[in-house]
C-alpha positions in Angstrom: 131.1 115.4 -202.1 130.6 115.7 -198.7 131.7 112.2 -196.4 130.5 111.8 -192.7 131.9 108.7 -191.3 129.7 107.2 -187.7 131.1 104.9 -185.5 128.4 103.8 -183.4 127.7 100.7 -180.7 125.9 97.8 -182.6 122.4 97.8 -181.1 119.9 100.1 -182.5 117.3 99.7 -185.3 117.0 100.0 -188.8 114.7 102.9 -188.4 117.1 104.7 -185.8 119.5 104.0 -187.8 118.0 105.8 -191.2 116.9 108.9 -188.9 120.3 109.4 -188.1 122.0 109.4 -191.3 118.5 111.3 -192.2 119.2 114.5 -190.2 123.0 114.2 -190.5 122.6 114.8 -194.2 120.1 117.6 -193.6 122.1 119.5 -191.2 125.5 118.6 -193.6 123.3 120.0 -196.3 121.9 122.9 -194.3 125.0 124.5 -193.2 127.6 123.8 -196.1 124.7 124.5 -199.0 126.4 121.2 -200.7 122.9 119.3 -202.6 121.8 116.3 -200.2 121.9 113.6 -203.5 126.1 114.7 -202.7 126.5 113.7 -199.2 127.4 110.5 -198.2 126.9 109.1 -194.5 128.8 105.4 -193.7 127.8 104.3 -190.4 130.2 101.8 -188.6 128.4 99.3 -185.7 131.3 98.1 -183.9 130.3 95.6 -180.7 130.2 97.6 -177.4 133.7 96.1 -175.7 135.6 98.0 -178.8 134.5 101.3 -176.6 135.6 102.9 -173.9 134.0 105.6 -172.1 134.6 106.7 -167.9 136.9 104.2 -167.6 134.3 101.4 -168.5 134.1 99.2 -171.0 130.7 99.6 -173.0 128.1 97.0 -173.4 126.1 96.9 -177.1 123.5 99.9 -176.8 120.4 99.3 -175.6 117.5 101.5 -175.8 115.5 103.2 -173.4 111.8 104.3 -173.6 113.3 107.9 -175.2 116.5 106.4 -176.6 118.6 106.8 -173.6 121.3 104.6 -173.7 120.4 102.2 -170.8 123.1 99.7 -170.8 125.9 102.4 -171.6 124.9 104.3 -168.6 124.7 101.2 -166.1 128.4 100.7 -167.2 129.4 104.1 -166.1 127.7 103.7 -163.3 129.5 101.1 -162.4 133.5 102.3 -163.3 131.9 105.5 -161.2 131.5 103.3 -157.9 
């Protein structure tokens, strides 16, 4: 049985949420032929502060109009100046 584990910033949807364990299990499926009833996908939300990306420490995400992660990149904006 197949186990992805996702550690993710807290602050998306349910229905993100779904599409990405959605097209993780298709693609698992996809390239390693294993059934998708056998995969199993656990996605963590941890707050934002347990992260750490640039040098900055991430905010919870928050979405832009196409997903973009607007608050993450105002943080690396910000450890970049």
């Amino acid at each position: 049985m197949p186990y992805i584990r996702c550690d993710i910033r807290r602050g998306r949807s349910d229905e993100q949420r779904e599409q990405l364990c959605t097209r993780i299990t298709e693609a698992v499926s996809r390239i390693t032929g294993a059934p998708v009833g056998s995969i199993l996908v656990l996605v963590n939300e941890h707050a934002g502060g347990n992260f750490m990306e640039g040098g900055a420490i991430l905010p919870d995400y928050v979405a832009g109009p196409n997903g973009e992660d607007l608050a993450g990149e105002a943080a690396l904006k910000r450890a970049q100046s």
